[in-house]
Every structure is written in structure tokens, then in C-alpha cells.
N, C-alpha and C positions, 0 to 999 in steps of 0.2 A: 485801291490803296496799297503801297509796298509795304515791303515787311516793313522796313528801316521805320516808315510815317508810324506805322501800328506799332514799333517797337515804341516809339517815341512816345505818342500818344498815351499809351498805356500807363509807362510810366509817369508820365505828367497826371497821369488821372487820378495815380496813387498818390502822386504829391501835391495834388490839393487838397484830401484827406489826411493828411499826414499822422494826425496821433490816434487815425482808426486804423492807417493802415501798421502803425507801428502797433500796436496794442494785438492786431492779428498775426504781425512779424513773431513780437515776442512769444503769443503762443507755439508759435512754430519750432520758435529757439528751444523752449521746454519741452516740446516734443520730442523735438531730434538728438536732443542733448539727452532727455531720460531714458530714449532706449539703448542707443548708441553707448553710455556708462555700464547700462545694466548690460548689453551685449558682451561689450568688454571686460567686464567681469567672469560672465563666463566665458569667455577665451581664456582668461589671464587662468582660471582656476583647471580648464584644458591644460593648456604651456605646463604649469606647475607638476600636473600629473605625470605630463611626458618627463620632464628635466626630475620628478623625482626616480621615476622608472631608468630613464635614461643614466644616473645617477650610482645604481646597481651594479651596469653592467649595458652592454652593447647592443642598439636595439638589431643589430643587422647581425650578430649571430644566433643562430640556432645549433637548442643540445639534443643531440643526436644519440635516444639509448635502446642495448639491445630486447627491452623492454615494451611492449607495446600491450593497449586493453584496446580488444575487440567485441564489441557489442551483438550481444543477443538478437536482438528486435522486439525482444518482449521485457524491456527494461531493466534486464539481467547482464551479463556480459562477462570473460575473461581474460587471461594475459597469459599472453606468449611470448617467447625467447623468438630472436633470430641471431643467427650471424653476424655478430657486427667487427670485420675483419679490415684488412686492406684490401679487399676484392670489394668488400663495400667502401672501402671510402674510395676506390677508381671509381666505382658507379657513382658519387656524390658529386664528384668533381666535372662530370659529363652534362650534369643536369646546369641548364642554361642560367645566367646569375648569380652561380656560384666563384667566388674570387679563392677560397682558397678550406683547406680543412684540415684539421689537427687533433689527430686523437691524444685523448685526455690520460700522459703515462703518468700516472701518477700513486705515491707510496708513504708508509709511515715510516718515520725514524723517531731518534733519538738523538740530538747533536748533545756534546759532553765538551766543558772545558774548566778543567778542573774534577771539584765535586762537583758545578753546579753542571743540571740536565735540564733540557726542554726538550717537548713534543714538537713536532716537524710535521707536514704536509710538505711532498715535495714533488713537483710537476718536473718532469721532464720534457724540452722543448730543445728547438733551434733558433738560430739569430734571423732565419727569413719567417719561420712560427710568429715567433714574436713580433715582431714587426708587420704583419698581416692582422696578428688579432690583438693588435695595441697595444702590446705586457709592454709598461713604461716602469724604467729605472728612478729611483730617487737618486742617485749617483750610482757610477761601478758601467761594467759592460756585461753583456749575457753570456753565462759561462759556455767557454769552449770544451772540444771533444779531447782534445791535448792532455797528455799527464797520462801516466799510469799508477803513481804511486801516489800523488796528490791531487783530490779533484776540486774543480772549480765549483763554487755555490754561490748562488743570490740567497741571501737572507730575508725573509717576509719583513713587510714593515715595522709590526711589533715581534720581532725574533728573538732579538736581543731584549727586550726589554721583557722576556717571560723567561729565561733562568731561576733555577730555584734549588734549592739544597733536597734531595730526595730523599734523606733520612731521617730532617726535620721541617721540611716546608718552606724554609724560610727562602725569601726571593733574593736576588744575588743582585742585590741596593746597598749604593753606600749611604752614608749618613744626612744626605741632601738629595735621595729619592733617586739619583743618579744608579743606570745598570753597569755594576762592575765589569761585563762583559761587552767588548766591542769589537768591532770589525776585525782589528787588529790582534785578539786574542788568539791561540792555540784553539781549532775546534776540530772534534774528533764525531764520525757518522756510524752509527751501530742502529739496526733493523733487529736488535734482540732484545725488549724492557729488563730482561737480568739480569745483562751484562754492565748497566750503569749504577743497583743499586743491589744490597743485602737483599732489602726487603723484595724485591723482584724475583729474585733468585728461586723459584718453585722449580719441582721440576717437573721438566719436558717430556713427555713419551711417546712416541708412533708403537702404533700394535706390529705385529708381524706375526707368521703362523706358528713360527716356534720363539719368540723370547720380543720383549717391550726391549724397546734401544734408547735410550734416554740421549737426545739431541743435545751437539755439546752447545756450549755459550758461541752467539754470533764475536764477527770480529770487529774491528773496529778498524774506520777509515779517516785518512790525514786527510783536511779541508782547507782550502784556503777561499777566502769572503772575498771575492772581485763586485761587490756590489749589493744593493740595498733597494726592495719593492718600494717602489710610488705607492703612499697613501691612498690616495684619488683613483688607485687602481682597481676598483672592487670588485672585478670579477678572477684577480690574481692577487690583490696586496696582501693575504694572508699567507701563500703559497712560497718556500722557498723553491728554487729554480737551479737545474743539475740539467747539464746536457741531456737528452733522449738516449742518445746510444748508450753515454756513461751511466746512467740510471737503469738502464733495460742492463746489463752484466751485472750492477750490483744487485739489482731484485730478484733475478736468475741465481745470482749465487747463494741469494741468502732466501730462498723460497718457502722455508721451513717458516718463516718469517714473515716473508710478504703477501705468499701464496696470488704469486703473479706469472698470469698467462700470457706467454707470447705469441699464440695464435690468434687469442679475440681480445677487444676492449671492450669495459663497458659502457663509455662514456666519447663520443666524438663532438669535438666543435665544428660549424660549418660556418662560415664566413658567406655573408650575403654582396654583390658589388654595390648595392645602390638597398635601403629603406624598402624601394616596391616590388623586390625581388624575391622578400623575407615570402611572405604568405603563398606564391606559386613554387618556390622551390620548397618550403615545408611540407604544402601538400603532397608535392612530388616522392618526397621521404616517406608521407604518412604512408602514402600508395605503395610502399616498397616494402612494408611490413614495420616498419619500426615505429618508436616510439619518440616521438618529437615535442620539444617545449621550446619557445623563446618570451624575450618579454613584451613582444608585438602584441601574443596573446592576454598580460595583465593591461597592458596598457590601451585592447579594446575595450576588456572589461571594465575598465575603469573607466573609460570615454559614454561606453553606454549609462551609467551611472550616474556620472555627469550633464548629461544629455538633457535630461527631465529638467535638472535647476537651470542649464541653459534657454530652455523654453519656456518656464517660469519667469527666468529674469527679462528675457523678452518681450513677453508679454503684456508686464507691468509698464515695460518703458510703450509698447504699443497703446495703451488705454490711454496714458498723457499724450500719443502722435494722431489717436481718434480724434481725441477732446479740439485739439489744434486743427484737425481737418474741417470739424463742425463748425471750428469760427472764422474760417475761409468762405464755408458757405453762407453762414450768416453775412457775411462782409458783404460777398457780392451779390446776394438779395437785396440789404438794404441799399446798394451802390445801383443797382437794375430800376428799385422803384423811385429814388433820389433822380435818376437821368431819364425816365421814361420820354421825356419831351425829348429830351436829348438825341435819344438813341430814332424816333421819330423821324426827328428835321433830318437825319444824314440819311436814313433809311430812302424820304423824297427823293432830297438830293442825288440817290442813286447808286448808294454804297451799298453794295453786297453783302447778303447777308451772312456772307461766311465770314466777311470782315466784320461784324459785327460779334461774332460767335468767338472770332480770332482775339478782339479786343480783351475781351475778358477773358479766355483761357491764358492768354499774356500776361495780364495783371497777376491772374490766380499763381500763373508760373514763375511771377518775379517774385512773389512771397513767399514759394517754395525753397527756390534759389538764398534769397535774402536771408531766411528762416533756416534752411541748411548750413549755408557758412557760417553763419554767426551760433547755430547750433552744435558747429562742430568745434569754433575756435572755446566754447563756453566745456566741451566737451573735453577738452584737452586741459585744461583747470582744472576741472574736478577729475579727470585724474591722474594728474599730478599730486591733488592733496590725497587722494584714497590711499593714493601707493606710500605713502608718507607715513599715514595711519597704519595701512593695513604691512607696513614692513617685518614686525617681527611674527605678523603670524604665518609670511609664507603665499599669502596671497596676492595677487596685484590686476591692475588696470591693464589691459594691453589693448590699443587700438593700432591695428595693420593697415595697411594705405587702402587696403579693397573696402574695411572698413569708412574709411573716410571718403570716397568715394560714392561707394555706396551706400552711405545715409541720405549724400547732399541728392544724388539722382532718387533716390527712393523720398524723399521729402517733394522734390518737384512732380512727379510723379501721383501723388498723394494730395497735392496741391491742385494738381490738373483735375484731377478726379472730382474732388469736392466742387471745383469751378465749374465742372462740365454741364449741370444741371442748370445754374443760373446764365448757363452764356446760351445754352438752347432755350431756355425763357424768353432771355432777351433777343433772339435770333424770332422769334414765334411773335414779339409783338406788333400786333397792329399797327402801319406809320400812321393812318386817320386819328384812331383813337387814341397814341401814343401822342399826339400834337395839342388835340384838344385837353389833353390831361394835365392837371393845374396844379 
């Protein structure tokens, strides 16, 4: 017998049963559709995790500090300093994977316009920094090293909108919650809290061996705003942004202030080229004495975490893809002792009994099939409406093509299995006793 006749067959044998075989179908459908939902559940609540991590800050940089805990062995451990200079960020950039690194210049100020003052965080970078480790603009361009008497700033996304009166509090809103302060205003940079308020004004003293010198007031620097931090930016949109050079002179000059060293940082970013590069190049760091975070590491923790209710959600859809297994085999028991004559007269006639054994793993594999696609098209409904429901809490359905794929093979699969029993029954039976059987 060729495949094509046994394909054919098979099928016809199902469709003279038809609402047994449909009734076995649709167990199938509820199988493959109940776990496949629940799988994808836990994917979608995976995706979530990532895209909230992701969400932070960049999963392909790693922070780099001169900080590191080195463990005991007997569940104790400490911390040490290294170096973390430009000799070490040469050595970073050597290590394979790595696309680019940018030590972290960064300082406090005080921007002033008018009476109103705010506090400042202000990163020092360049235009190929930036563009390496994604500091996106909400408008403006990244300030240049140009000016001597007036320097260029990115203002953080909420910059402007945090002015405030320093000698009564009050925030620098007009009458319709609008910031008096904008782009365009007069803004002046001082690295000294006294020199913007009364109240500040304490005074200053370094010791020395003969007489305390009482440090005068910092000075104040002319600003102009060429641009404004992207929201969406969050591992910079707080951060106003000053050229690197032009910030390393100002925090030099005003050290009394900043207490900023130009021999070490403490803080480097490393830029990874690609996602699978993160975890060999960190360990690379760890190995080098320092002290390494990225958010690869919450976002395993959180995977493993996850993991359990992924296998939970699994498993439940597995119990309904049993249930449907067991009425495959029922089927083709009661189909083995309905044809016993049947299976008999061809057995005579001369048919092998591997065609025989073929015939019904056919069958059992067309309900697999049958039962997989329509499992999955019933799969793709329900979630549709979940993600509908489940919209504002953040969670959703995701089903990936490997998923769909791989249901409809793992249901045929599943289907062969359960068949395999009954088609070696019927492969075992007697053609005498099969003929005379009534």
C-alpha cells in the first residue's frame, strides 16, 4: 500500500465516523489552545519584565565602579577600591564586545535666573558619547567645547520646571501652573550653595597649620540652553549636559566645591555591541578587580522569578493536552474493535502489517494536525480578548511563530503517542480470529 492510498484511507476512515472523530478533534483543540494561552501568558509576563527593565535604562550597558565586594568563603566578605582611571577604561575597550565607554564626569551645581535657583546634576559628555550610549535630545543639539565666556548646556527634562524662590520656597509658576523659566531665559552656573541665597551664606573654612582661611563665595557662569533632555531618556533625562572638557575646567576651578578628581572616576559606562556580549564582557571587568552592575542582572533575577509561574501556567494547559491525549486513545480502541473483521480480510489479502500499524498512526496524526490548527486559530481569540482585559494592568498574551509552530507539531506528536498503542493492537491481531469475529 503507498503512502498516498494509506493517506487517503485513513482519512476516509475518519470521515465515516465523523462526529466521533470530531468530538476527539475538539478535545484536542481545548488542549492545544489551553496550554498554548497559558504559555503565552507567561511569555507576555517575560516581554513585560524585559520592556519594564528595558524601560530604566539600557540593557547593553554596564556601570563600571571603582568599588568592588570580594567574598570571604566562609560567608563573610569585603570591599576594595581600585583604580578606575583612563588606563582602565584603555583596558575596557580591548575586551572583545565592547562598542564604546564613557566615564561618568559628573557634578552639582546651582543654575540662577533671576531670584529663582535649582539644583543641577550635570554630566559631562561629547557628541560621539552621546550618540554611542543613546543621550537623546527632546529638541536643541549637544553642547559644544566652543565659548569661553559663555557655556553651552542641555537642560534635564524637568530643569525648568523645578525653580524656586530660595528664600521663600515658592516655585517659579505662573498663575496657570506654567514655569516662568525657559529656555530662553538669562541662566547663570555656580558650584557654591551661598552664593545663590542669604540663607546659604555659612561660613566656609579649610584648617591650615597657622590660621582657618575662610573660602571666598564661588563665581558665577553665563549659560546658554542649546537644548532640552528626552523624557524617555531615563538613564540621562534628569541629568543637564555641559561638554566634558568644559565641565572638567569648571569643576577644577571650583574644587573647593566640587571636590573633583582628575586622575580617577568613580563611576564608567561601558557600552556592550550586541545583548550576548553584556555577561562575557562584565565578567571580564568583574576579573579585573572592579565592581560591576547592569540590568541584565535584575532582569535574570526577575526571569528566574518568573520561571515557576511559567511552569505552573504550563502545566495546567498540559492536564487539558493529557485529557485530549487519552480520548485519541479511546478513539482508536473503540475504531480497532468496530473493524477487527476489517483490519482481518486486508491482513489475508496480504497487507503488511506495518500498513496496518501506518493506518492508524495516520488517523491518530490527522487529529493531531486537525486538533493543532484549529487549536491554535481558537488560540489566537482568546488572546486577542485577554490582552483587551488584561490592557491596563500591564500584562498581555504573546504568542511567537516558534510558539505556533510548535504547539501544532507537539500536538501531532502527542497524538502519535496516544495512537501508538492501539495501532500495535491492531498490528498483533490475529487475521483467523479477526475474520471469524462478529
Amino acid at each position: 500500500m503507498s503512502l498516498k492510498d494509506m493517506l487517503t484511507t485513513a482519512f476516509l476512515n475518519l470521515w465515516r465516523r465523523k462526529m466521533r472523530a470530531f468530538l476527539t478533534v475538539l478535545g484536542m483543540v481545548i488542549g492545544v489552545a489551553s496550554i498554548v494561552v497559558m504559555v503565552s501568558l507567561g511569555i507576555g509576563i517575560k516581554q513585560a519584565t524585559i520592556e519594564s527593565f528595558a524601560g530604566t535604562g539600557s540593557l547593553m550597558t554596564i556601570r563600571v565602579s571603582s568599588w568592588s565586594y570580594v567574598s570571604s568563603g566562609n560567608g563573610g566578605g569585603s570591599s576594595r577600591q581600585k583604580k578606575l582611571d583612563k588606563k582602565a577604561m584603555a583596558e575596557f575597550k580591548k575586551i572583545s564586545g565592547v562598542d564604546a565607554v564613557m566615564p561618568l564626569v559628573e557634578t552639582y551645581g546651582m543654575l540662577k535666573s533671576g531670584r529663582y535657583v535649582t539644583d543641577a546634576s550635570i554630566l559631562g559628555v561629547t557628541k560621539e558619547q552621546a550618540e554611542k550610549f543613546g543621550i537623546t535630545l527632546a529638541d536643541g543639539n549637544i553642547p559644544s567645547s566652543s565659548g569661553a565666556n559663555v557655556y553651552e548646556i542641555v537642560v534635564g527634562a524637568w530643569t525648568l520646571q523645578n525653580f524656586y524662590n530660595p528664600d521663600n520656597g515658592r516655585q517659579a509658576l505662573d498663575k496657570d501652573g506654567n514655569s516662568k523659566i525657559t529656555a530662553d531665559s538669562r541662566l547663570q552656573l555656580t558650584f557654591d550653595y551661598r552664593a545663590v541665597s542669604t540663607q546659604y551664606q555659612t561660613d566656609m573654612t579649610t584648617s591650615t597649620s597657622d590660621q582657618d582661611e575662610v573660602i571666598p563665595l564661588g563665581d558665577f557662569y553665563k549659560l546658554k540652553v542649546v537644548g532640552t533632555m528626552d523624557q524617555s531618556n531615563n538613564d540621562f533625562s534628569y541629568y543637564c549636559l555641559m561638554d566634558a572638557t568644559q565641565l572638567e575646567k569648571l569643576a577644577k576651578a571650583n574644587k573647593d566645591f566640587t571636590s573633583y578628581d582628575s586622575s580617577s572616576y568613580q563611576t564608567v559606562l561601558v557600552k556592550c555591541a550586541n545583548i550576548e556580549d553584556v555577561k562575557p564582557v562584565k565578567n571580564a571587568i568583574t576579573e579585573m578587580g572592579y565592581g560591576t552592575y547592569s540590568l541584565q542582572d535584575a532582569v535574570e533575577m526577575a526571569e528566574k522569578s518568573t520561571q515557576n509561574v511559567q511552569y505552573l501556567l504550563g502545566a495546567i494547559g498540559g492536564v487539558a493536552l493529557l485529557v485530549a491525549a487519552i480520548g485519541i486513545m479511546n478513539t482508536m480502541m473503540m475504531s480497532i474493535f468496530e473493524r477487527t473483521k476489517e483490519i482481518g480480510i486486508i491482513k489475508v489479502l496480504g497487507c503488511r502489517i506495518d500498513n496496518i500499524a501506518g493506518l492508524f498512526l495516520i488517523e491518530a496524526a490527522y487529529i493531531g494536525l486537525f486538533g493543532g490548527a484549529m487549536g491554535m486559530g481558537l488560540s489566537f481569540g482568546i488572546s486577542a480578548l485577554l490582552n483587551v482585559f488584561l490592557a491596563s494592568s500591564g500584562m498581555r498574551s504573546i504568542i511567537p511563530a516558534y510558539l505556533v509552530f510548535g504547539a501544532v507539531g507537539f500536538s501531532i506528536v502527542v497524538a502519535l503517542a496516544a495512537g501508538m498503542y492501539p495501532a500495535v493492537r491492531a498490528m498483533k491481531l490475529s487475521p483467523l480470529a479477526a475474520i471469524r469475529n462478529e
